[in-house]
C-alpha positions in Angstrom: 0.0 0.0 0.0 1.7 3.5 -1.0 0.6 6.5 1.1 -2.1 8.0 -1.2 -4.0 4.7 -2.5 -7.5 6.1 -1.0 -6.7 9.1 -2.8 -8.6 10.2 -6.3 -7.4 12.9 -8.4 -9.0 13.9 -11.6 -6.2 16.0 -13.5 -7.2 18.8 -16.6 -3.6 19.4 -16.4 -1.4 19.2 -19.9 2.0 19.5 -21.1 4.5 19.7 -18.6 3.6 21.5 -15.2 0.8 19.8 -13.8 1.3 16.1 -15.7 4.7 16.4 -13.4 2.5 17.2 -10.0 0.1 13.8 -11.0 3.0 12.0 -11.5 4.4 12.3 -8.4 1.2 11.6 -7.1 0.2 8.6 -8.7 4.2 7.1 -7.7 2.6 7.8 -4.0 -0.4 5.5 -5.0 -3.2 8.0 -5.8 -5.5 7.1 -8.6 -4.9 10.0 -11.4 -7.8 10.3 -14.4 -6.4 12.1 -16.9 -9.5 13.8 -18.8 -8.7 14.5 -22.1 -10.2 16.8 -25.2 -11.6 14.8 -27.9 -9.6 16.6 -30.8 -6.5 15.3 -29.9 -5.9 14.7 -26.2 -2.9 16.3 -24.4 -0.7 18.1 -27.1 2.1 16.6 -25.8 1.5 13.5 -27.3 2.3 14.4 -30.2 5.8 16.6 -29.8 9.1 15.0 -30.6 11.4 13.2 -29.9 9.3 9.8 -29.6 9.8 6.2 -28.6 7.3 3.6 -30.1 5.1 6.4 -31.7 4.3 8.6 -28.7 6.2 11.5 -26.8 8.8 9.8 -24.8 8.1 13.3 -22.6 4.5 11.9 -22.2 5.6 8.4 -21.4 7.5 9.6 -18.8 5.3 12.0 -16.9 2.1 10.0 -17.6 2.6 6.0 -16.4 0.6 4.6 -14.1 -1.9 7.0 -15.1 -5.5 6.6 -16.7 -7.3 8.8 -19.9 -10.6 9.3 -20.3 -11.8 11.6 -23.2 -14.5 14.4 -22.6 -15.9 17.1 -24.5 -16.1 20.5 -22.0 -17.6 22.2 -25.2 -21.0 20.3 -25.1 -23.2 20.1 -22.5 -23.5 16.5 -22.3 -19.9 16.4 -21.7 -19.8 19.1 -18.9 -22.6 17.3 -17.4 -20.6 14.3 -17.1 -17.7 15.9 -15.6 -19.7 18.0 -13.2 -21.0 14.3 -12.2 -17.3 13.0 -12.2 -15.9 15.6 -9.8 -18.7 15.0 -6.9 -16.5 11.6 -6.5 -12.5 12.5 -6.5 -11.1 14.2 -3.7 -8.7 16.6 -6.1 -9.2 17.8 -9.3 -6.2 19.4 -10.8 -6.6 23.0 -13.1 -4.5 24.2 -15.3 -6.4 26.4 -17.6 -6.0 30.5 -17.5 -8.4 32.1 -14.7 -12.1 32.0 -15.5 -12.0 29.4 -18.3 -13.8 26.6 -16.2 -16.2 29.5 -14.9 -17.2 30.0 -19.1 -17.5 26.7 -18.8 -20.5 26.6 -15.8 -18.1 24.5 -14.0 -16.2 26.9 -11.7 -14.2 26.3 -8.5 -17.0 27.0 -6.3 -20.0 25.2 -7.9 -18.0 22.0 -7.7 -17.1 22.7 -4.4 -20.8 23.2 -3.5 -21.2 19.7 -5.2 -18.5 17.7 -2.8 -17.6 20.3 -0.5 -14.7 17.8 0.0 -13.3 18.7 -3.2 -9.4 20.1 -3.0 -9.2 21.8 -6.4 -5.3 23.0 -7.3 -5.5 25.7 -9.7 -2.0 25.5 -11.5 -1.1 29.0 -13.4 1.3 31.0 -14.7 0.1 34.2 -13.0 -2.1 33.0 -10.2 -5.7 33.4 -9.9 -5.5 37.3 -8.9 -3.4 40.1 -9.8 -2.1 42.5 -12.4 -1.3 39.7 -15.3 -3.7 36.6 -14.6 -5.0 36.5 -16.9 -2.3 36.3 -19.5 -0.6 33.7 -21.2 3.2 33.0 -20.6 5.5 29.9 -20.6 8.4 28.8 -18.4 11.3 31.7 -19.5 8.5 34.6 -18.7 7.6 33.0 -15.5 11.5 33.5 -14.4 11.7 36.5 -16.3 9.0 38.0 -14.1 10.6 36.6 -10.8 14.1 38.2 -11.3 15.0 34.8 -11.6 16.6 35.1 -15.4 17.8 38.1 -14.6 20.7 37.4 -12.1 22.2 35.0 -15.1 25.0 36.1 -17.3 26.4 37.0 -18.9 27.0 40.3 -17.5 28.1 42.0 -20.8 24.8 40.3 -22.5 20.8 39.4 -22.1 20.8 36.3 -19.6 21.5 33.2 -21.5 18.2 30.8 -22.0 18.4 27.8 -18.6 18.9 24.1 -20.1 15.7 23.3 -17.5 12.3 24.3 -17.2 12.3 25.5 -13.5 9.2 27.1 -13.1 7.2 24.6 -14.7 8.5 22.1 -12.8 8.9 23.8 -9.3 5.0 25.1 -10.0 4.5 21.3 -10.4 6.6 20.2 -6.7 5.0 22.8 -5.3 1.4 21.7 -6.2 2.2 18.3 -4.8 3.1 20.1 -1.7 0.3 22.1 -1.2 -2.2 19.3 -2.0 -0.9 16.8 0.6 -1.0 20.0 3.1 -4.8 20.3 2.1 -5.9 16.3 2.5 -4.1 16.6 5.8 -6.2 19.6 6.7 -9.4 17.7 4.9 -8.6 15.6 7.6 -9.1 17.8 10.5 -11.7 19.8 8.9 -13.7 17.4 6.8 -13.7 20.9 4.2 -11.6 21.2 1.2 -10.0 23.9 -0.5 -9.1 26.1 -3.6 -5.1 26.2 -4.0 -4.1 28.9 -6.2 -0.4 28.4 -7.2 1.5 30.3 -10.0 4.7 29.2 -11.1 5.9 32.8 -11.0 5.4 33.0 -7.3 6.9 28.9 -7.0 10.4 30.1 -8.7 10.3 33.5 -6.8 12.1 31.8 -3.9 15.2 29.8 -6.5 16.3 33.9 -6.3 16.6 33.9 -3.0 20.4 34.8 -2.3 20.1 37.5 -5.1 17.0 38.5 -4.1 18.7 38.7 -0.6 21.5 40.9 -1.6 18.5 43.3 -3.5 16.7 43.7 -0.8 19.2 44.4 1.7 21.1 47.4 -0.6 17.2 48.7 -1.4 17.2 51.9 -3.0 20.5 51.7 -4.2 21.1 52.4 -7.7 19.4 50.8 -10.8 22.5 50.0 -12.2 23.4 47.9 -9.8 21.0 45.1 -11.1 22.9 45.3 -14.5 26.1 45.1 -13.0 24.9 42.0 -10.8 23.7 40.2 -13.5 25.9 37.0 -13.7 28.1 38.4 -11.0 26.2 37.8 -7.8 28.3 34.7 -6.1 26.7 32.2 -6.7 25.2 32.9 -10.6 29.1 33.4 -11.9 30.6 36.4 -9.6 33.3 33.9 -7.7 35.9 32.3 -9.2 36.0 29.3 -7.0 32.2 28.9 -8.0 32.3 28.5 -11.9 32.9 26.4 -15.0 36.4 25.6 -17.0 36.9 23.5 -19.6 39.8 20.5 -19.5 42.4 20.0 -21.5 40.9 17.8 -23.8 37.5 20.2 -23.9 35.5 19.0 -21.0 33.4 21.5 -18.7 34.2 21.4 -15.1 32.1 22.6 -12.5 34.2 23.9 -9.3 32.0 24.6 -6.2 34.7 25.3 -3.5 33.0 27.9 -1.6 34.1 26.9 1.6 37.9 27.3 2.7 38.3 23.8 3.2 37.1 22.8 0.2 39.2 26.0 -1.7 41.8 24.6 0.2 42.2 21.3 -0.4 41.9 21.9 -4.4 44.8 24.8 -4.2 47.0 22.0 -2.5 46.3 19.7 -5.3 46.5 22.1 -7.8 49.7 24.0 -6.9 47.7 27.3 -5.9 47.8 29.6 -3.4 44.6 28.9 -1.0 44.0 33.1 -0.7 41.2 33.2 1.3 39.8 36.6 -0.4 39.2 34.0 -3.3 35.9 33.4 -1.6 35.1 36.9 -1.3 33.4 38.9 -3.8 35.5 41.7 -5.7 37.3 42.9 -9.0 40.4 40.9 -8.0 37.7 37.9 -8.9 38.5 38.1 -13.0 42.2 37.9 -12.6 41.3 34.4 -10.8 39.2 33.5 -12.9 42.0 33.4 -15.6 44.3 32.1 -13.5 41.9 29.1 -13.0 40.9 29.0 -16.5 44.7 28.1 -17.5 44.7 25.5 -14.0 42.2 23.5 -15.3 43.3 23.7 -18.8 46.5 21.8 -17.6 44.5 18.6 -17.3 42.0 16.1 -18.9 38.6 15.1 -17.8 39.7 12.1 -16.8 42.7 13.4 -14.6 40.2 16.0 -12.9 37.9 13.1 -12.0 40.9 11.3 -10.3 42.3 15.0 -8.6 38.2 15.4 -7.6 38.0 11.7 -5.9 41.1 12.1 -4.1 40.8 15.9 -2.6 37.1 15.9 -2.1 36.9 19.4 -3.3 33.2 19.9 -4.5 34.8 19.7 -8.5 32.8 17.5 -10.8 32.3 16.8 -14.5 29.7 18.7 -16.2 27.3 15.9 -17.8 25.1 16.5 -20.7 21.3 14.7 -20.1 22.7 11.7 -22.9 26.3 11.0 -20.7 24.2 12.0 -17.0 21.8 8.8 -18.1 24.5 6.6 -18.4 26.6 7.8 -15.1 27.5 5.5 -12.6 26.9 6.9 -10.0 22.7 7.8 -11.1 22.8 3.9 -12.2 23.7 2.9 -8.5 20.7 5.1 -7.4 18.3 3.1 -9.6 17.0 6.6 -11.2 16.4 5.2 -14.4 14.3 2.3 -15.4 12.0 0.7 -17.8 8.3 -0.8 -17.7 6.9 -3.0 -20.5 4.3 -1.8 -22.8 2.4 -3.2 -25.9 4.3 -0.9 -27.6 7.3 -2.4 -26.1 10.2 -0.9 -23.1 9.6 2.4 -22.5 12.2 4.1 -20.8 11.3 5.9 -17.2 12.5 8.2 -14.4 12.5 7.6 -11.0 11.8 10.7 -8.9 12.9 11.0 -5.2 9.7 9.7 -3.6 9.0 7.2 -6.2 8.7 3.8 -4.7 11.9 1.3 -5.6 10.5 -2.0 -6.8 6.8 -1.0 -7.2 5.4 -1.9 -10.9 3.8 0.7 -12.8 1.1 0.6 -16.1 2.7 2.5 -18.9 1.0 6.0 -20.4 -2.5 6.0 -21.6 -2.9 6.5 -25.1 -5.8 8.8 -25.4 -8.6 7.9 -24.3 -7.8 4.2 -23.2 -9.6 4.4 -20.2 -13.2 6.6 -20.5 -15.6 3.6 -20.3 -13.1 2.6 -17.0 -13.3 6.4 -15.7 -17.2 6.8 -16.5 -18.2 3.1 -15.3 -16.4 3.7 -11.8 -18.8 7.3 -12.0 -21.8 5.2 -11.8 -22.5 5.6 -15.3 -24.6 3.4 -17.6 -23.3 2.1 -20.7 -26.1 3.5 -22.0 -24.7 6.8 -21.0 -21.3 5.8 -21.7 -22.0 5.0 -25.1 -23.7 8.6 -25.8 -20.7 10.5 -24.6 -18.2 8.6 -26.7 -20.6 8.9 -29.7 -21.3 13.0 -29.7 -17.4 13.2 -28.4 -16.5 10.9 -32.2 -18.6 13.1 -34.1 -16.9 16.7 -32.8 -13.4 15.0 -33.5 -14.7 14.3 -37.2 -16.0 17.8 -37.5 
C-alpha cells in the first residue's frame, strides 16, 4: 500500500507543469484520471522526440496514469464531468483564470457539489493580480521573478536555462500544497481552492540575489545590471564556476568553503587566498588564472584529482552522458516498464517507490468507459458521450 491509495485525483492538467505534480502523485499510489479533449488529447502527445510512436516526454510523466476523453464544449460532456468531480477528492486545473467558470463548472460550484473537493488551480500568473490573466510559458515566469535576470552573462541578455524551472517547481509545489490540504481535509472534513502560480513557485530559487537586492534597497538601478551573472553564486566567484579540461571537457568547481578551496589549491599548486571566496574585481584575474589551471588537465585526470581531494569539483554531464553515469545507475533513477508498444524508458523521482510496478501511459482515451463506469454511469450513458465526443473529432 503507497501512502495515497485512497486518494482520487481527476487532472485537466497538460503539457509539462501539472502532468509532473500527478505523476508524483500517482508514484505515491493515488488514482490519477487524466481527462482529455476529444480533438487530440494532451498536445504533448504528439511533440518530438518519440519512442514507439508517442512522446517519450509523455511516457515519462504520464505512467501509471489513466485517460478518459471528454468534451467540456458540449453540454452533455460538462454534465458528465460535473457528475465526475462529486466523487475524487482533487481535481487538478490548469487552464487560465475564468476558463472553467465560461465553462459553468467553476471552482465553487463544484465545491458546492462535494464540499470535500481540493481543487489546485496551477497558473502562470495566479488566480488574482495584475497579469492573470495572460498567457506565458516557463522563460517569462522566471523572467518575471528576477530569476533570469541574475544569469550572465554580465556583458549580454541572460542566456536561456537548459531546464524548465518554473514549470516544474510550479508542479513540486502543487504536490506540496495538495498533501497539506488532505491533511487539513482531515481535520476539517472541508476542502479547498489552492491557487499556485509558477511565478510565485520560482520567486524563492532567487533567494540569495533577491537577498543581496533587498538588503542594498534603493541603491542604484544600475546595480541590477552590474549583478547580472556576478552575484556569487550565478558566476561572480571564481571558486564557483565552470572551465573547460584539456581535452574540452566542462568542469564545475563549487569550492565555496575554505576547506574545500583549500584542499583543491594544494592539489592544484595554488595559493589557497582566502579573499578567493570573497566577492571583488580581483575575482576576473582568478578567474583566468583558473581557466589556465584546469586547462593543464584532462577530464579524466580532474575526475581522479576530484575523488582524491574531495573538493566539490565535478564533470559537467550532458542529459545523454548524466543517463548513463555511474553513480545515477547505482541510485536506480532510471528504469523501464513493459508496454504493448514495447520498453519504455522511465525516471524515478525522489519519492517514487523502488521496486513498485507501474502501467505505462494511456494512449488517449484508453480508459473513458473505465473512468465513467467507476462514475456510476450506464453504458447506455457511456455509449452517448463517446458517440457525440467521435462526431466533434470528425467535424
Amino acid at each position: 500500500m503507497r501512502p495515497l491509495t485512497d486518494t482520487r485525483v481527476l487532472d485537466l492538467s497538460r503539457l509539462l507543469p501539472g502532468p509532473f505534480a500527478t505523476l508524483v502523485l500517482a508514484d505515491l499510489g493515488a488514482t490519477v484520471d487524466k481527462i482529455e479533449d476529444v480533438a487530440g488529447g494532451d498536445f504533448l502527445r504528439q511533440l518530438p522526440p518519440q519512442i514507439a510512436g508517442e512522446s517519450a516526454a509523455f511516457q515519462l510523466l504520464n505512467r501509471g496514469k489513466r485517460s478518459a476523453l471528454l468534451d467540456l464544449k458540449a453540454p452533455e460532456g460538462r454534465d458528465a464531468f460535473r457528475r465526475l468531480v462529486a466523487g475524487y477528492d482533487v481535481l487538478f486545473d490548469q487552464f487560465r483564470p475564468g476558463v472553467l467558470d465560461r465553462l459553468g463548472l467553476g471552482h465553487a460550484a463544484l465545491r458546492a457539489d462535494n464540499p470535500r473537493l481540493i481543487v489546485c488551480a496551477l497558473t502562470g500568473y495566479g488566480q488574482t493580480g495584475a497579469l492573470a490573466a495572460r498567457a506565458g510559458h516557463d522563460l517569462n515566469y522566471i523572467a518575471r521573478a528576477g530569476v533570469l535576470g541574475a544569469q550572465g552573462p554580465a556583458e549580454g541578455p541572460p542566456q536561456v536555462p537548459g531546464f524548465q524551472v518554473a514549470d516544474m517547481s510550479g508542479g513540486m509545489w502543487c504536490v506540496i500544497a495538495i498533501l497539506a490540504a488532505l491533511r487539513e481535509r482531515e481535520r476539517t472534513g472541508q476542502g479547498a481552492v489552492l491557487d499556485i502560480a509558477m511565478t510565485d513557485g520560482v520567486l524563492g530559487f532567487a533567494l540569495p540575489t533577491l537577498a543581496a537586492a533587498l538588503a542594498r534597497g534603493g541603491e542604484a538601478a544600475g546595480e541590477t545590471a552590474r549583478a547580472a551573472g556576478g552575484a556569487p553564486l550565478t558566476g561572480g566567484l571564481a571558486p564557483y564556476n565552470t572551465y573547460l579540461s584539456k581535452d574540452g571537457h566542462a568542469m564545475a568547481l563549487a569550492a565555496l568553503e575554505p576547506k574545500f578551496w583549500a584542499s583543491f589549491c594544494e592539489g592544484a599548486g595554488l595559493d589557497p587566498d582566502p579573499s578567493a571566496l570573497v566577492p571583488g574585481p580581483h575575482q576576473a584575474e582568478l578567474k583566468r588564472k583558473l581557466a589556465a589551471v584546469v586547462r593543464e588537465r584532462t577530464r579524466a585526470e580532474w575526475e581522479t584529482f576530484a575523488a582524491e581531494r574531495d573538493c566539490c569539483l565535478e564533470p559537467v554531464l550532458d542529459p545523454r552522458s548524466a543517463a548513463a553515469d555511474p553513480h545515477l545507475a547505482s541510485r536506480d533513477l532510471l528504469f523501464e516498464i513493459a508496454s504493448p508498444r514495447g520498453r519504455i524508458p522511465q525516471l524515478r523521482t525522489p519519492v517514487t517507490p523502488a521496486g513498485a510496478a507501474f502501467a505505462p501511459a494511456p494512449r488517449a482515451g484508453e480508459h473513458t468507459r473505465a473512468v465513467l463506469r467507476d462514475a456510476g454511469f450506464s453504458e447506455g450513458d457511456i455509449d452517448a458521450l463517446i458517440r457525440a465526443g467521435a462526431a466533434r473529432e470528425a467535424r
